[in-house]
MMTF fields as JSON, N, C-alpha, C and O atoms, coordinates in Angstrom:
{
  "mmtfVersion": "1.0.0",
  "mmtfProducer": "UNKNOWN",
  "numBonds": 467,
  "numAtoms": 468,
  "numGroups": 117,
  "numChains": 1,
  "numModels": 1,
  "chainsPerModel": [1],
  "groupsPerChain": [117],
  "chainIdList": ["A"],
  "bondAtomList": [4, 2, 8, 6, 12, 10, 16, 14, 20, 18, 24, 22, 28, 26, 32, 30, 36, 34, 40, 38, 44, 42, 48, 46, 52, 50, 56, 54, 60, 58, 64, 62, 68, 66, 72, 70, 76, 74, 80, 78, 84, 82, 88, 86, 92, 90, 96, 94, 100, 98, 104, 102, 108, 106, 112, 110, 116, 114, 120, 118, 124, 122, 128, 126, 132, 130, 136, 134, 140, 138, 144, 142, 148, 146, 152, 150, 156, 154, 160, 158, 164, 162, 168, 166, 172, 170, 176, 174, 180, 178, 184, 182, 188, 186, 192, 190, 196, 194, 200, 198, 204, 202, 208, 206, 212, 210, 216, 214, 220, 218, 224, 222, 228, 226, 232, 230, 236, 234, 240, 238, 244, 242, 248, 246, 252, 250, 256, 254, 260, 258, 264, 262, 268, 266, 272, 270, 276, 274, 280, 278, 284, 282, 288, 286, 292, 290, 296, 294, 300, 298, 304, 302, 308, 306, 312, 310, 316, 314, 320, 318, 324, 322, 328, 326, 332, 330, 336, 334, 340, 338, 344, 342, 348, 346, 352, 350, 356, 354, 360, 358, 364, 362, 368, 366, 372, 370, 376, 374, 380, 378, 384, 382, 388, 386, 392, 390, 396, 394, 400, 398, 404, 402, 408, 406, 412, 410, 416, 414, 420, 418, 424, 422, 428, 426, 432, 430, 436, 434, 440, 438, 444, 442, 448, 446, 452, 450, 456, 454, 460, 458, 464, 462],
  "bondOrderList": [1, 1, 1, 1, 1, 1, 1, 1, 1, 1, 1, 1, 1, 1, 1, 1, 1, 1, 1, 1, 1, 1, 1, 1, 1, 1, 1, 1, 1, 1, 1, 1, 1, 1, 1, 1, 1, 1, 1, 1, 1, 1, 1, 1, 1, 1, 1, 1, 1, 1, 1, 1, 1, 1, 1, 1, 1, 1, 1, 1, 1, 1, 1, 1, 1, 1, 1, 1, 1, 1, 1, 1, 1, 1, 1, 1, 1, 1, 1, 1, 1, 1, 1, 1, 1, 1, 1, 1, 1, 1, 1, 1, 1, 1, 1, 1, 1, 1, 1, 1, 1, 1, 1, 1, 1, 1, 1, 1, 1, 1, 1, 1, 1, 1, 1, 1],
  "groupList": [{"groupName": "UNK", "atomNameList": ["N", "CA", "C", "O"], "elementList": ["N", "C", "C", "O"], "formalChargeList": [0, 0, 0, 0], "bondAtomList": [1, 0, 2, 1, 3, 2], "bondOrderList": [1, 1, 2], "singleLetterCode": "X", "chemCompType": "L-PEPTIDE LINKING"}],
  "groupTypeList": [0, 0, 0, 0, 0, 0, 0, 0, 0, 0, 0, 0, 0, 0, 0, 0, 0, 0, 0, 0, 0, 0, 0, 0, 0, 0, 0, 0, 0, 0, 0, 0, 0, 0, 0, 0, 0, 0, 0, 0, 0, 0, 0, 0, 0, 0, 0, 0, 0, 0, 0, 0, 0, 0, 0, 0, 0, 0, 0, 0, 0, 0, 0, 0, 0, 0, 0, 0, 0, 0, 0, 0, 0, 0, 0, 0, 0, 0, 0, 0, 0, 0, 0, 0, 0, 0, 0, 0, 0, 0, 0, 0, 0, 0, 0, 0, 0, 0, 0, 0, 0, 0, 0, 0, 0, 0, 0, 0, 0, 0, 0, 0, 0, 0, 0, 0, 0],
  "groupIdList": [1, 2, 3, 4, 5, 6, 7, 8, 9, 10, 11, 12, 13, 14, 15, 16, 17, 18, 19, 20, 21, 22, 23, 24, 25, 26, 27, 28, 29, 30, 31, 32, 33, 34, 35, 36, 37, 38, 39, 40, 41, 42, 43, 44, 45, 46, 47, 48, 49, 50, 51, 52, 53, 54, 55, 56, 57, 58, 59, 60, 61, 62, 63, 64, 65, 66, 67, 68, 69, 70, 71, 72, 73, 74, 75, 76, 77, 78, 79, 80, 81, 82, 83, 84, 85, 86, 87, 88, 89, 90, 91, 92, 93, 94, 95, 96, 97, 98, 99, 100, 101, 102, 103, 104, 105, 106, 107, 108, 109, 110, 111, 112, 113, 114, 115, 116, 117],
  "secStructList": [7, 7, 2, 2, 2, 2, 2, 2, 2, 2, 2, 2, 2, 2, 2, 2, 1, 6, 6, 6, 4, 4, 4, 6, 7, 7, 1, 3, 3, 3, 3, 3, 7, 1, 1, 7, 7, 6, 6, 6, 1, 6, 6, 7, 7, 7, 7, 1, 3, 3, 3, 3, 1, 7, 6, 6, 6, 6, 7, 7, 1, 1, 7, 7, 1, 7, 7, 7, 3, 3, 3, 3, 3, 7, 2, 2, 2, 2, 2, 6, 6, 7, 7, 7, 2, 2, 2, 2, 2, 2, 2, 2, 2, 2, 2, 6, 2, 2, 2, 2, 2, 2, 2, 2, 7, 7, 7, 2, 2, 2, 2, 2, 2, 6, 6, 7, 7],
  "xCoordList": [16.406, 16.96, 16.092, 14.866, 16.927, 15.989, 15.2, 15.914, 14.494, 13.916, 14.873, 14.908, 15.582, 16.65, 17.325, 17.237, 18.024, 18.664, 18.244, 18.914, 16.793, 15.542, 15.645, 16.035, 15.714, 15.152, 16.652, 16.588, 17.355, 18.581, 18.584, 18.849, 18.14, 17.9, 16.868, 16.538, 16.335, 14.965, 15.14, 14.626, 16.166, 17.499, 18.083, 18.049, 19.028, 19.884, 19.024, 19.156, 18.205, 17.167, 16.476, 16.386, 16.055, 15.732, 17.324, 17.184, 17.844, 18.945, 19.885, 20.49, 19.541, 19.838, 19.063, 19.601, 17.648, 16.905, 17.409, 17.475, 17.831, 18.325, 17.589, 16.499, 18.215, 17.996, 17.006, 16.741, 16.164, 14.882, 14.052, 13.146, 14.191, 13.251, 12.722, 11.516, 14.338, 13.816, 13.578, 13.348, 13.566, 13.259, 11.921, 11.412, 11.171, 9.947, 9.029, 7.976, 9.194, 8.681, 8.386, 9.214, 6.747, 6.089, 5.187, 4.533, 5.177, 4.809, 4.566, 3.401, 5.065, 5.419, 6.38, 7.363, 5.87, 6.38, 6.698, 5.89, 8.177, 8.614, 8.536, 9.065, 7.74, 8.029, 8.272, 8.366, 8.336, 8.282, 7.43, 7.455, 6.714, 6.117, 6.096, 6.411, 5.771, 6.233, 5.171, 5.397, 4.254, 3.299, 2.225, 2.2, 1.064, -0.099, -1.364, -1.82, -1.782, -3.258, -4.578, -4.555, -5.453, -6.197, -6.782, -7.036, -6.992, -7.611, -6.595, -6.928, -4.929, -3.71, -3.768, -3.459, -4.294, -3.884, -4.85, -4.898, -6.256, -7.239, -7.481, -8.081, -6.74, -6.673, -5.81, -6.021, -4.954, -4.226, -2.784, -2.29, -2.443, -1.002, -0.344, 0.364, 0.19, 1.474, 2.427, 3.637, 1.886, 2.413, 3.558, 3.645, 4.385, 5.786, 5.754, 6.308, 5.059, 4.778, 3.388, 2.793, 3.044, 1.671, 1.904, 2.452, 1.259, 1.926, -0.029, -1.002, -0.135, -1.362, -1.498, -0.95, -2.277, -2.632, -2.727, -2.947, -2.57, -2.498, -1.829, -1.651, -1.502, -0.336, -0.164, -1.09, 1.193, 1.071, 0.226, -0.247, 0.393, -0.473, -1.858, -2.451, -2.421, -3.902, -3.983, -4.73, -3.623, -3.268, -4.034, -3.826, -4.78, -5.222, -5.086, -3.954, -5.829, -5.446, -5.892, -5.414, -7.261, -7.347, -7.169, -8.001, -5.528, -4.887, -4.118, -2.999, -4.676, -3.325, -4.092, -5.11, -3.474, -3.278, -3.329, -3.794, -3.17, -3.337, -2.048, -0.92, -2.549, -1.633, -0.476, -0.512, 0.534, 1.604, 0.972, 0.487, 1.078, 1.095, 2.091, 3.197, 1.7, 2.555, 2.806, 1.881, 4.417, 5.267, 5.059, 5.592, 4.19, 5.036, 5.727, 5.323, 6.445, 7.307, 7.397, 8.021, 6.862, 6.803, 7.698, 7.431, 8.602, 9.53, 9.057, 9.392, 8.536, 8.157, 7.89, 8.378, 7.372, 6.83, 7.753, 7.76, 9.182, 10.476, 11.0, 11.455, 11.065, 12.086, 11.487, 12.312, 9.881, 9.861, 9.922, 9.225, 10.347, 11.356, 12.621, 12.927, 13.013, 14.572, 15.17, 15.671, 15.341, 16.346, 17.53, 17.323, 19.307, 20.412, 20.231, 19.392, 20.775, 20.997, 21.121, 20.126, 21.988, 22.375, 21.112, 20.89, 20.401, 18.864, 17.512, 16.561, 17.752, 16.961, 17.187, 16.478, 18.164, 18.628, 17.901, 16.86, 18.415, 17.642, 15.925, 15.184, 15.59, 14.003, 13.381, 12.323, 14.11, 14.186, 13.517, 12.488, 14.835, 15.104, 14.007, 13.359, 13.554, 12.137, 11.061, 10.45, 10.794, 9.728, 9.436, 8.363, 10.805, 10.596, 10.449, 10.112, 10.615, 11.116, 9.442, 8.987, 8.825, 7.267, 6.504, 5.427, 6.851, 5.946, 5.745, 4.638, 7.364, 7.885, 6.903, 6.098, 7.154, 6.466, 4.996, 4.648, 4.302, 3.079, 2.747, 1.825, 3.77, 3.63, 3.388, 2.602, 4.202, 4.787, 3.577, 3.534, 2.489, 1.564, 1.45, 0.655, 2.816, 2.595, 2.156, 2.979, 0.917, 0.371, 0.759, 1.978, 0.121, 0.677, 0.777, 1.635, -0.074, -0.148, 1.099, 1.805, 1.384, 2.903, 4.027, 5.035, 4.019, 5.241, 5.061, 6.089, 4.383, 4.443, 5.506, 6.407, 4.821, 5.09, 6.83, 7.78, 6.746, 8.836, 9.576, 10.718, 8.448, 9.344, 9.741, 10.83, 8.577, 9.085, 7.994, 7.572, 7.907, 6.5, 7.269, 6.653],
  "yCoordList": [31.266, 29.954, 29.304, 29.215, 28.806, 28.125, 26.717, 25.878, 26.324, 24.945, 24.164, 23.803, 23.85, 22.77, 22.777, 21.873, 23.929, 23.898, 23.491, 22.917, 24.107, 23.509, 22.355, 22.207, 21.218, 20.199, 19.478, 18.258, 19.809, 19.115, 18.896, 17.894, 20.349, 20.182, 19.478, 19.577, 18.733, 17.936, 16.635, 15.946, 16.324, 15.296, 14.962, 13.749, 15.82, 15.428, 15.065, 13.962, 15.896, 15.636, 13.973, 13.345, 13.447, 12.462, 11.345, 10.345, 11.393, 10.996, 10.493, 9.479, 12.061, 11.499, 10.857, 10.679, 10.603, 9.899, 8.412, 7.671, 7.698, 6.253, 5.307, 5.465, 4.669, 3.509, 2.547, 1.618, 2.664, 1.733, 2.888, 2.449, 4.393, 4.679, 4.661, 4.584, 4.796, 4.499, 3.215, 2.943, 1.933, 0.528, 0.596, -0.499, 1.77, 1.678, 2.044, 1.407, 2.787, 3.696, 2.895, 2.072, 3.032, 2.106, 2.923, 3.89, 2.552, 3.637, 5.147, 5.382, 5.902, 7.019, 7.654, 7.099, 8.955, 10.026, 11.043, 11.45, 11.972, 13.032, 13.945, 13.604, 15.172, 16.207, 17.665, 18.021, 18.284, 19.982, 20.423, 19.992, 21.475, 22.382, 23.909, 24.283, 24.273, 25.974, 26.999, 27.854, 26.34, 26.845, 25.54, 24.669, 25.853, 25.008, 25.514, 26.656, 24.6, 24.968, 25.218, 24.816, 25.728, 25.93, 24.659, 24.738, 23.566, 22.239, 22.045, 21.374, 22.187, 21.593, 22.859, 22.759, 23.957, 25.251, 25.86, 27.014, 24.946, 26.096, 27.804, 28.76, 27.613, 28.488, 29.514, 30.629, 29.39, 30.124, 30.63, 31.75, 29.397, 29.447, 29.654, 30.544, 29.269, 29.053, 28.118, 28.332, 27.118, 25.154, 25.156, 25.49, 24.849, 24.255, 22.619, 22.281, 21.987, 20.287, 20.085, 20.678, 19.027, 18.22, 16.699, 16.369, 15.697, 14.311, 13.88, 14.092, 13.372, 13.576, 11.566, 11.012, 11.019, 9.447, 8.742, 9.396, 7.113, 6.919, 5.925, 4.71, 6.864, 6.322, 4.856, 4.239, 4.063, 3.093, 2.047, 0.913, 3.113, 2.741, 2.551, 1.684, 2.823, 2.812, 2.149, 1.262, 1.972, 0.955, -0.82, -1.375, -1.237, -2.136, -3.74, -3.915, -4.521, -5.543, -5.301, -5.76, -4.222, -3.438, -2.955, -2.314, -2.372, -1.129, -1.945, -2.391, -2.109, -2.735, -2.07, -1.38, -2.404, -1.18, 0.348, 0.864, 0.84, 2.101, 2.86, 2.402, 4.295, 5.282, 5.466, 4.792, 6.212, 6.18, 7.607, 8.57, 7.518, 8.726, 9.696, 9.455, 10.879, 11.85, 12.797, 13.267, 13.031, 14.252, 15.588, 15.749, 16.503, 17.463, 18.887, 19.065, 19.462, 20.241, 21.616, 21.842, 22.571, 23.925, 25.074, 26.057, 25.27, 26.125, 27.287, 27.343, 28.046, 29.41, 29.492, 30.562, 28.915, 29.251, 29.244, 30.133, 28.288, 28.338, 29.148, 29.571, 29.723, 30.764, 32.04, 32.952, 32.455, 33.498, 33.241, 34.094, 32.597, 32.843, 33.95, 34.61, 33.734, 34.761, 33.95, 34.455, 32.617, 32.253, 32.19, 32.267, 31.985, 31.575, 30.456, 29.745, 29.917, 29.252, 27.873, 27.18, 27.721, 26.947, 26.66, 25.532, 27.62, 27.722, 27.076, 26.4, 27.422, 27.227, 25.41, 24.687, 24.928, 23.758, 23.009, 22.356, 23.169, 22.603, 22.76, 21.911, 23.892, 24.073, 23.089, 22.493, 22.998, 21.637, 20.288, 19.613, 20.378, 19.003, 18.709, 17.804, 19.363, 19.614, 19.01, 18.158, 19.87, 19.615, 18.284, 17.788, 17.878, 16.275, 15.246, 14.121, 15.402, 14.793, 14.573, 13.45, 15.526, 16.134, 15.38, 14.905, 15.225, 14.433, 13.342, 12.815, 12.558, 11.165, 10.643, 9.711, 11.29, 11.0, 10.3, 9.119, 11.541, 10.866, 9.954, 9.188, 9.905, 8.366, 7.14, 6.207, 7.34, 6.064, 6.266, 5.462, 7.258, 7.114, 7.433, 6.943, 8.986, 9.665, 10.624, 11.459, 11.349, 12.275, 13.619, 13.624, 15.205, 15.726, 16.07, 16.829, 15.489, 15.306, 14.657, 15.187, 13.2, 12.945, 13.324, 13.224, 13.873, 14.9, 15.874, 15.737, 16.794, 17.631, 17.381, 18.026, 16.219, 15.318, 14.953, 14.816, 14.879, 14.342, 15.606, 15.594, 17.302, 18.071, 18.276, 18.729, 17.839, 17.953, 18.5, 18.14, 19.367, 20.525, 21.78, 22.774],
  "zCoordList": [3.458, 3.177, 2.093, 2.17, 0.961, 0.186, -0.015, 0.535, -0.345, -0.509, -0.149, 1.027, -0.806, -0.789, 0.571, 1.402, 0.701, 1.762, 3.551, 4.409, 3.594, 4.498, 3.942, 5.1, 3.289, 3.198, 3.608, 3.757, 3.712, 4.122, 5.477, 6.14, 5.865, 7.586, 8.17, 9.351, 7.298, 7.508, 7.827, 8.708, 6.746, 6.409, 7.069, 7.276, 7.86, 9.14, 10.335, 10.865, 10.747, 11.721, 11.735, 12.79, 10.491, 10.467, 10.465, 11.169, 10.2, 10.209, 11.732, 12.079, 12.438, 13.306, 14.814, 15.907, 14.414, 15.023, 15.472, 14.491, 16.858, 17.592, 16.401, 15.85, 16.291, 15.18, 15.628, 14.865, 17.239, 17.398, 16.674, 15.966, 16.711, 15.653, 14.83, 14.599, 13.732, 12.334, 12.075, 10.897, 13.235, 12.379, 13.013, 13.249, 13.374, 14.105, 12.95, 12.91, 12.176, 11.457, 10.494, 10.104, 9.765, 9.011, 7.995, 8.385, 6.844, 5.816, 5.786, 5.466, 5.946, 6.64, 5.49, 4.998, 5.17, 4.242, 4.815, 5.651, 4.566, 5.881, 4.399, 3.341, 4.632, 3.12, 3.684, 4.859, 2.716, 3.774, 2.273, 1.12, 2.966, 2.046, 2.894, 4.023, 2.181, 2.267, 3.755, 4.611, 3.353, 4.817, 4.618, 3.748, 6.177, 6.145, 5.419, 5.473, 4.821, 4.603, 5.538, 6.701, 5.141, 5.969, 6.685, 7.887, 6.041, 7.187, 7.661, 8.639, 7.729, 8.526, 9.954, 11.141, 9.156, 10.292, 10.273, 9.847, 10.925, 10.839, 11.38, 10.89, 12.539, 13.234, 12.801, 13.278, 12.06, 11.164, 12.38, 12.514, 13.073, 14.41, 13.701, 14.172, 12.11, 11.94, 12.21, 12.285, 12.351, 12.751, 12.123, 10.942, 12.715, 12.066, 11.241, 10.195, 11.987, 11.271, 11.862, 12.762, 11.046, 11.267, 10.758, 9.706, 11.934, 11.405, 10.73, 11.453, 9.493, 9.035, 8.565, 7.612, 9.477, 9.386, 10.552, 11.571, 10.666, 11.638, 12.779, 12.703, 13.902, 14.437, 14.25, 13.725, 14.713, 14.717, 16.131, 16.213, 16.965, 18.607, 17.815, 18.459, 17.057, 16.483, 15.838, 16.25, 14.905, 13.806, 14.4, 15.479, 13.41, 13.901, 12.878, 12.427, 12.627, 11.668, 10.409, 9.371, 10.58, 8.832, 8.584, 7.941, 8.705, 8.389, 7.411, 7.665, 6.407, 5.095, 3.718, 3.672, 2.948, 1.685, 1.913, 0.897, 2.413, 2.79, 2.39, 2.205, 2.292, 1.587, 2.459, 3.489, 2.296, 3.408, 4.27, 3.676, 5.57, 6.168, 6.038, 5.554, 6.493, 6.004, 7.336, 8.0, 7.66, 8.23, 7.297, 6.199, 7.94, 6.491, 7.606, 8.755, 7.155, 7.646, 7.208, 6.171, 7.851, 7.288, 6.911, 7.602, 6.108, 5.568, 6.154, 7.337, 5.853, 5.964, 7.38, 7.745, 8.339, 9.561, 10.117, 10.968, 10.074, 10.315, 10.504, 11.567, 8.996, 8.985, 9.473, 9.53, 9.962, 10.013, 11.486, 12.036, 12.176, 13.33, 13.827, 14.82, 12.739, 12.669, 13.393, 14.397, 13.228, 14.523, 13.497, 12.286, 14.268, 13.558, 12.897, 13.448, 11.734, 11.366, 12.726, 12.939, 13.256, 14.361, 15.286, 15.726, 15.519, 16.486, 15.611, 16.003, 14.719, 13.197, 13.189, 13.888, 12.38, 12.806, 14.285, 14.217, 15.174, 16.288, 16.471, 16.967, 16.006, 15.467, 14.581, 14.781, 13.648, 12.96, 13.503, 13.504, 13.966, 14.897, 15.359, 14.833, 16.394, 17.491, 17.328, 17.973, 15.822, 14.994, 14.097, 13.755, 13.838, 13.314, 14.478, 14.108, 15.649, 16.717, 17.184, 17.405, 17.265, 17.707, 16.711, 17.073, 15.668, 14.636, 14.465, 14.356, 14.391, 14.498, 16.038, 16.038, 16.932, 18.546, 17.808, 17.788, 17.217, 17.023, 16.421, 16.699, 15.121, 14.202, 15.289, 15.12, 16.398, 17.423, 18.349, 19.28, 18.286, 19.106, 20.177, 20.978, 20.544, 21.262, 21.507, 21.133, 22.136, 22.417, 22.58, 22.751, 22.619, 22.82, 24.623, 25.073, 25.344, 26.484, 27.033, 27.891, 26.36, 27.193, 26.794, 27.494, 25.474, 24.766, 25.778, 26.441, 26.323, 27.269, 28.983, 29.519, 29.295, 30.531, 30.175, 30.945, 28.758, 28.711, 28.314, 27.854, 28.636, 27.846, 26.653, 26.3, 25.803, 24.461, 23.179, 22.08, 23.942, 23.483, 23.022, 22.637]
}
């Protein structure tokens, strides 16, 4: 699947996030790039996303001028899934869903607890 076409599915996914989400969401950049680097993936897992800044639960009264945080979304780790298209898609989904959580300052401890690990 090419660039573009991954990035569409990135698209819908955010898209179709409940609308207290997206009016939740505060300087915040969603990108995809092709794999992680070594400080995103030290361990060399193969991460599908990494949400990189800081949440808004943290966020305090000197959090102003600051750069936008960043979603980024891994193409390649995706696809070397082999899932269908259709499975792929919902992989997607997952993974923006898992990221967005943390912007909002959820853990991976209670993402676990709601099933969504």
């Amino acid at each position: 699947m090419d660039r573009a076409r991954f990035e569409d599915l990135v698209d819908r996914a955010l898209e179709q996030l409940p609308d207290w989400v997206l009016d939740a969401l505060d300087n915040i950049v969603v990108v995809v790039e092709d794999r992680p680097n070594r400080e995103q993936d030290p361990a060399g897992e193969g991460i599908l996303g990494i949400y990189e800044g800081i949440s808004l639960h943290d966020r305090g009264f000197e959090y102003t001028m600051a750069l936008p945080d960043r979603i980024v979304i891994f193409r390649l780790p995706h696809l070397s899934l082999n899932l269908s298209t259709s499975d792929l898609e919902q992989e997607v989904r997952t993974t923006v869903l898992h990221e967005v959580a943390h912007h909002l300052g959820i853990d991976d401890e209670r993402l676990h607890e709601l099933g969504w690990d």
